[in-house]
C-alpha positions in Angstrom: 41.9 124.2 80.6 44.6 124.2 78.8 45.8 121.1 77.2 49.4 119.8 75.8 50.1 119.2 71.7 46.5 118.2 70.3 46.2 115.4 68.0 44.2 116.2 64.5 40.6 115.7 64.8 38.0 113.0 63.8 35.2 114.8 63.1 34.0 112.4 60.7 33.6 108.7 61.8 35.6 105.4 61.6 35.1 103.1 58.5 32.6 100.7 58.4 33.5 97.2 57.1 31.0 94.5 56.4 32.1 91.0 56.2 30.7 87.4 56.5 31.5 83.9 55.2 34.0 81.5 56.9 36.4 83.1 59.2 39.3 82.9 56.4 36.8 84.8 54.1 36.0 87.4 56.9 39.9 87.9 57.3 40.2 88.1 53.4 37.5 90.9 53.5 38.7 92.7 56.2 42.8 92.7 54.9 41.2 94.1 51.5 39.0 96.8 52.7 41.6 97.8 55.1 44.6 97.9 53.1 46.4 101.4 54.2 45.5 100.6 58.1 46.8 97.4 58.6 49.6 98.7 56.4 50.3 101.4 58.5 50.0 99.5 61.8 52.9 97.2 60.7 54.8 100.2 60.0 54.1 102.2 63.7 54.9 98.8 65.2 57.8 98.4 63.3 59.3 101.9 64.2 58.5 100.9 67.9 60.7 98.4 67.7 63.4 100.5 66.5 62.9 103.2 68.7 62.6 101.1 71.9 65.6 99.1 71.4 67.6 99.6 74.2 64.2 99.1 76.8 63.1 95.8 74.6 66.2 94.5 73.5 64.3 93.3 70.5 64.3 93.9 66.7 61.5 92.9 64.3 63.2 89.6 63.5 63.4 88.6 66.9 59.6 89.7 67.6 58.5 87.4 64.7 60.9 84.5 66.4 58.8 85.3 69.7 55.8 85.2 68.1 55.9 82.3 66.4 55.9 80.3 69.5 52.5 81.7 70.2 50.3 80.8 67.1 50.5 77.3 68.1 48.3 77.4 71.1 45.8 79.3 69.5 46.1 77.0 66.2 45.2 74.2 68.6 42.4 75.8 70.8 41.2 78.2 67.9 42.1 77.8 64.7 39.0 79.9 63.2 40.9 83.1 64.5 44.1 82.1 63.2 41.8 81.9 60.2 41.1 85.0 60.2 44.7 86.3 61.3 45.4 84.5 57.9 42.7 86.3 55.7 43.7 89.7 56.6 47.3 89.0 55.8 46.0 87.3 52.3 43.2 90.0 51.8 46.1 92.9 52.6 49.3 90.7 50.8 51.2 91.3 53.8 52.9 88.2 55.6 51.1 86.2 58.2 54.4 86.9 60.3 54.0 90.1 60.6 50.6 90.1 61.3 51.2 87.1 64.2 53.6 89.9 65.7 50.3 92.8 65.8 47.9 90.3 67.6 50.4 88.7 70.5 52.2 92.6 70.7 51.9 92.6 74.5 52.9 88.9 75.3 56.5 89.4 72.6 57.0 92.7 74.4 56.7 91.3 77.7 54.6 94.0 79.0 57.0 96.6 78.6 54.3 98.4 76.8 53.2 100.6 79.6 49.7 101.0 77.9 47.7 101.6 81.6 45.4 104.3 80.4 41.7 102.2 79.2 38.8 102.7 81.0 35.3 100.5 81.2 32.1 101.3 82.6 28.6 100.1 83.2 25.3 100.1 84.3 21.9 98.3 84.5 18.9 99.1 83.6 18.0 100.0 87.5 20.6 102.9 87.1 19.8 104.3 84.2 16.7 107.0 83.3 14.9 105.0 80.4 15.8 101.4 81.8 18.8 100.3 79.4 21.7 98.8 79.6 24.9 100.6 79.1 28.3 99.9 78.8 31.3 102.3 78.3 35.5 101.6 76.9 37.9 104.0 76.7 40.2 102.7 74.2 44.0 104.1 75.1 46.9 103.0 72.6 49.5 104.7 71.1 48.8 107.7 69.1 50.3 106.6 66.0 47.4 104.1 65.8 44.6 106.4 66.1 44.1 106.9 62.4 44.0 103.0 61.7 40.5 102.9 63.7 37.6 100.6 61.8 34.3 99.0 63.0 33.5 95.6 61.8 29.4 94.4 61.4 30.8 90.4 61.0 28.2 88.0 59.8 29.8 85.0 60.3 29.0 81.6 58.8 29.3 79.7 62.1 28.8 81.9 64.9 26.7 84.9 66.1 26.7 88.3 64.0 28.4 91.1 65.8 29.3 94.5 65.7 33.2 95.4 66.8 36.0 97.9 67.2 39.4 97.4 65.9 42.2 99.2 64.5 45.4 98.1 61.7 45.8 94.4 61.8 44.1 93.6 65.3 41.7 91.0 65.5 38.4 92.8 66.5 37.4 91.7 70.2 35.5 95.1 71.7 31.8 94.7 70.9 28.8 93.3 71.0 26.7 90.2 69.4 23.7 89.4 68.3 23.0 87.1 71.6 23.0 90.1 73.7 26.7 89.9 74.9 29.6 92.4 75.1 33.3 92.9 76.4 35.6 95.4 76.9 38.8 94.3 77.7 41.4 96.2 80.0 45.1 95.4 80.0 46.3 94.0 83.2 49.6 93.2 84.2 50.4 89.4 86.0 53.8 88.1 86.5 52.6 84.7 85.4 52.9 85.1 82.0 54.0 82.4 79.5 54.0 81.2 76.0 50.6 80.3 75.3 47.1 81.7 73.9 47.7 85.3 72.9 45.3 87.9 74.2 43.4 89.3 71.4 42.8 85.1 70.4 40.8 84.7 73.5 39.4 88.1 73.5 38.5 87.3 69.8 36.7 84.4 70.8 34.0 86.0 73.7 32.3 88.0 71.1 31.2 84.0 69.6 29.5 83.3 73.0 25.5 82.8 73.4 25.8 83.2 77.4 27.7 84.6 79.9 28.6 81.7 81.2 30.1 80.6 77.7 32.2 84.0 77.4 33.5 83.3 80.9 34.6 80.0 79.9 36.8 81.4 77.0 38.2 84.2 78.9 39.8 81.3 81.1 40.9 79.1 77.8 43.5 76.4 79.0 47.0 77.4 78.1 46.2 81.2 78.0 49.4 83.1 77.7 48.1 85.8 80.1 45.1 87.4 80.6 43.1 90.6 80.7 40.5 92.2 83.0 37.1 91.2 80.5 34.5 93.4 81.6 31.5 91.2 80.3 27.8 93.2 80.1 24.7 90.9 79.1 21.6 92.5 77.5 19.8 91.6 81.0 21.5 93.5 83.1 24.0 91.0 84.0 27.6 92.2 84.4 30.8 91.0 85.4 34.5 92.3 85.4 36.6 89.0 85.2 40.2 89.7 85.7 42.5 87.0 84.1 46.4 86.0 84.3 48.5 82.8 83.2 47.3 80.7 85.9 44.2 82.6 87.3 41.1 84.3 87.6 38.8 85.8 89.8 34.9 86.8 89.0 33.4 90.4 90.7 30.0 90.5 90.0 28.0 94.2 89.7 25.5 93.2 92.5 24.8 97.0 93.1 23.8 97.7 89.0 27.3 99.0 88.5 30.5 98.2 87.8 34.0 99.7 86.5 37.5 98.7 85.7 41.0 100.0 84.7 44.5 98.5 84.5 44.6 96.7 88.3 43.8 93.9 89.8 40.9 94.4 92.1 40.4 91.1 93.8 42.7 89.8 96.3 43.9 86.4 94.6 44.9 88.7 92.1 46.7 91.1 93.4 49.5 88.8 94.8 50.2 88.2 91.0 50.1 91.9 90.2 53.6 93.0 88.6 54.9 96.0 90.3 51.6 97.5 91.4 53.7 100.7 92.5 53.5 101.6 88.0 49.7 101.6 88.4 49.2 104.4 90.9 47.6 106.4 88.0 45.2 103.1 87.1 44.1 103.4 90.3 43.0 106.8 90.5 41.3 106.5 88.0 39.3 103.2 88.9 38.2 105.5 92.0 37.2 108.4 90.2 35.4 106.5 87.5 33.4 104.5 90.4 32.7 107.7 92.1 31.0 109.6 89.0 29.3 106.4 88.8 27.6 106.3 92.2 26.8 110.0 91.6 24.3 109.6 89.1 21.5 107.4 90.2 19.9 107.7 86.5 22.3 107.1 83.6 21.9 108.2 80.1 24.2 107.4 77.4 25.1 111.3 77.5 26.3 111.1 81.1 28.4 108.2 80.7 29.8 110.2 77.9 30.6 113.3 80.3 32.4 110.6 82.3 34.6 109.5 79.1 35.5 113.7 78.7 36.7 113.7 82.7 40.2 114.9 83.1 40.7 114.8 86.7 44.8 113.6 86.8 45.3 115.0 83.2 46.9 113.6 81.4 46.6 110.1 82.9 43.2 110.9 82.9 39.7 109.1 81.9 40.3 110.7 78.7 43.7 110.5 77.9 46.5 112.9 76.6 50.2 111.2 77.6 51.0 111.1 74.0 53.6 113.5 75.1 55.3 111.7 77.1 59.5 110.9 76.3 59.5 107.5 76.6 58.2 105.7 73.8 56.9 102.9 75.5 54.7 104.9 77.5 53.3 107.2 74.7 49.4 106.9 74.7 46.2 108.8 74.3 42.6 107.7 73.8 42.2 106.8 69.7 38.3 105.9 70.8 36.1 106.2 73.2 32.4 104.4 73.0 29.3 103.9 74.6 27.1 101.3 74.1 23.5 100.2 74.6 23.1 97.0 74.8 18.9 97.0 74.7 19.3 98.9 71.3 21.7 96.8 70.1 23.7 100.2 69.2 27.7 101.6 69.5 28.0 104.7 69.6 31.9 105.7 69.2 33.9 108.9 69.6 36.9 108.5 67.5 40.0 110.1 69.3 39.5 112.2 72.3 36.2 112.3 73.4 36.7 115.7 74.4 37.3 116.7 70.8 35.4 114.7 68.8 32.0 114.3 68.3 30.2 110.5 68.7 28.9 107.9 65.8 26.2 105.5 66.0 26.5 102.3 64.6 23.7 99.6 64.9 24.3 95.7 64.8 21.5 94.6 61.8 20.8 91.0 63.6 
């Protein structure tokens, strides 16, 4: 096959950051080990702004102005994560406003950010060979991100140890913790958005839960600002993709031991809410040929699901993605990570960039 302008490889893999304290110490930690990333996050976001003028009619400025009107809801519902939002900026002496921009990006931009690409996956211990239980992200953003890529092993002082994936100034919210639980979140696009909870806040908050039952509850947060699709994988075999706007929610259980998701609504109340389902053709292609190598394979390893990651069947919207090409800025993407983990071990294991390129990781969560 042969594929458009490659990105450098990763053959080595992502940083590993160790933190723990209060949630303003964890921040601290993480803005201080992390310097040059979250550095150069504010700096690719910045230039987005520039280069997207005309499409966002926004300047930096203005996208601090937005975002300020979204740290209130999450100082009131969480104010441990705005916490940490604070540490990072303290621990990388960049200002807080800046950083409030990185972590509500999609709600200041409206959406405009076409980013449609992510994948999740997984399975329960009655479809895979050795009886564990799997779950698999595709992480798609823009390639000037890529590089920015770190995992986080959190110990915090209040809630349950967990191991995460983030990148620049993000607060971490793809992992798992120490109770067994893990999410993957998949952007969806609702045209109930308003001024509320940013995304990544309540994201942020699911990897604190003990149950399923508890992560549900803050993936439906009063006074969200939107929502995400939270594919939600308990250490039992217990999985659910929850798809969230503004206003509401619906729960699809994976009674048959499986379970996938992409960038479109699914269930039925949530599809009148869908903004211009006619963008997410390629979303849904790819929901249907992730479910069908799913079915396929009656016995799961971690290897096969990370055959499915490599699949580019609708290149270069494909599983793994390759649309950094693409001429309109706001649609420039690729896969900056792609991971696999088993929730019985307690392990990530992470591809970083194109899984088709580079070679997996294996991190373990010590708790």
């Amino acid at each position: 096959m042969i594929l458009q302008q490659k990105l450098p490889p990763h053959p080595n893999p992502p940083p590993l950051i160790r933190v723990s304290g209060t949630h303003r110490e964890m921040g601290r930690q993480i803005g201080e080990a992390c310097t040059p990333q979250v550095l150069h996050s504010m700096e690719n976001a910045r230039k987005l702004f520039e280069d997207a003028y005309e499409q966002l009619e926004l300047t930096w400025e203005g996208a601090k102005i937005q975002a300020r009107k979204y740290m209130p809801f999450a100082q009131e519902r969480y104010p441990q994560y705005v916490e940490e939002i604070m540490g990072i900026a303290e621990g990388a002496k960049v200002p807080f406003d800046d950083l409030a921009v990185l972590n509500a990006m999609e709600a200041v931009t409206s959406d405009a950010l076409h980013l449609i690409r992510c994948t999740s996956l997984a399975v329960n211990g009655d479809r895979t060979a050795d009886g564990h239980v799997l779950a698999a992200h595709s992480e798609d953003w823009m390639p000037e991100d890529e590089d920015d890529v770190f995992i986080v092993h959190a110990t915090p002082q209040d809630a349950p140890p967990f191991l995460g994936m983030t990148y620049g100034g993000l607060l971490p919210n793809i992992g798992i913790n120490a109770y067994g639980i893990a999410q993957f979140c998949d952007s969806v696009y609702p045209d109930d958005s308003r001024i509320g909870i940013p995304r990544t806040v309540v994201s942020r908050a699911v990897l604190a839960a003990k149950t399923p039952g508890e992560a549900i509850s803050h993936m439906l947060a009063p006074r969200r600002a939107a929502g995400y699709n939270h594919l939600l994988v308990h250490e039992s075999g217990e999985m659910y993709n929850v798809e969230v706007s503004a206003r509401r929610f619906a729960i699809l259980y994976g009674e048959d031991g499986y379970l996938a998701h992409t960038n479109n609504y699914l269930a039925e109340n949530m599809l009148v809410v869908e903004d211009e389902p006619e963008e997410l053709v390629s979303s849904r292609v790819r929901y249907f040929r992730a479910l069908g190598l799913l079915k396929r394979n009656p016995q799961h390893t971690i290897k096969s699901l990370q055959v499915i990651q490599r699949d580019h069947v609708n290149f270069p919207n494909s599983i793994c993605n390759h649309s950094f090409n693409d001429q309109n800025v706001l649609d420039r993407e690729t896969t900056i990570n792609a991971m696999v983990f088993d929730l019985t071990t307690r392990e990530m294991h992470i591809a970083w960039g194109n899984p088709c390129e580079n070679p997996y990781h294996t991190y373990h969560l010590d708790a």
